[in-house]
N, C-alpha and C positions, 0 to 999 in steps of 0.2 A: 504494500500500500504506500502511495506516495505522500510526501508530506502537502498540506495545501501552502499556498504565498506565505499567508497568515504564520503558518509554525517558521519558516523558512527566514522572515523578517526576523520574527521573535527569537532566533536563532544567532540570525547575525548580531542582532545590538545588544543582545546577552555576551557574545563574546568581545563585540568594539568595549561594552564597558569592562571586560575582564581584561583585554589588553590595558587600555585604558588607566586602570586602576594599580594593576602589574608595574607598570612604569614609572608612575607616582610613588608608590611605596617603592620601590627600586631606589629611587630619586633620591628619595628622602633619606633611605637608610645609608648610601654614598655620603648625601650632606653631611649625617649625626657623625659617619668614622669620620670623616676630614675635619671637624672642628674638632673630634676625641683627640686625634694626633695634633692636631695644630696647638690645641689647650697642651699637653702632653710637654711636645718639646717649646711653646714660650715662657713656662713655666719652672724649668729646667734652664731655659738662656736666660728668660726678665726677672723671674724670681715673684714674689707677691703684687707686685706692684704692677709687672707686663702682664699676669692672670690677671687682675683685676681690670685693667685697660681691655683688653682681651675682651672679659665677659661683658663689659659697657657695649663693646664695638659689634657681640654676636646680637645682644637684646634689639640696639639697634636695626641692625640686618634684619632680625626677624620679623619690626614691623615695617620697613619698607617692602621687605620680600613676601609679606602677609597681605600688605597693599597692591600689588603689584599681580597676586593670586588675582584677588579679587575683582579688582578690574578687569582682567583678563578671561573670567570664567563669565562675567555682565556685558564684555564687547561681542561672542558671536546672535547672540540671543538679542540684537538691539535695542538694548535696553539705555545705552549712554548712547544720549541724541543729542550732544554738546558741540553738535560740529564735526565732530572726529567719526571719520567713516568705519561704519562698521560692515563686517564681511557679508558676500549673501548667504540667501539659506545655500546653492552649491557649493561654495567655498568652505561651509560651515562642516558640512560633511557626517556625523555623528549629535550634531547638534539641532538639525532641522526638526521641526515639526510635522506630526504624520498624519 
């Protein structure tokens, strides 16, 4: 028996979100050991003081790069209409409306 469209759709964008989400956690868990080594050895060269700079400069990073999420995930869905063009539904690709 064949599958109809319907299961076949349902199919696909079950797996775009598993890639999808795959890569993001991927992502993230690279980001956590690069700052685990990078905290590791300036703390070892700067001593308390280049850790403590350190951890100012990651809090920061995390809310411009928490910013920058955001934005990012409200640009292909046209939601920011501030002038700045945002993608179509075909460039959008996973993101379009069914």
């Amino acid at each position: 028996m064949k599958n109809s469209k319907g299961e076949d759709k349902v199919r696909g964008t079950v797996w775009a979100f598993i890639r999808y989400v795959t890569l993001n956690v991927s992502g993230m868990i690279g980001l956590s050991c690069y700052i685990l080594a990078d905290t590791y050895f300036v703390s070892k060269a700067l001593g308390t003081r280049g850790l403590a700079a350190l951890n100012l400069a990651i809090s920061i990073y995390s809310v411009i790069n928490a910013t920058g999420l955001c934005w990012e995930s409200a640009a292909p869905r046209g939601i920011l209409s501030s002038g700045i063009r945002t993608i179509s539904r075909r460039e959008a690709g996973c993101f379009q409306r069914r």
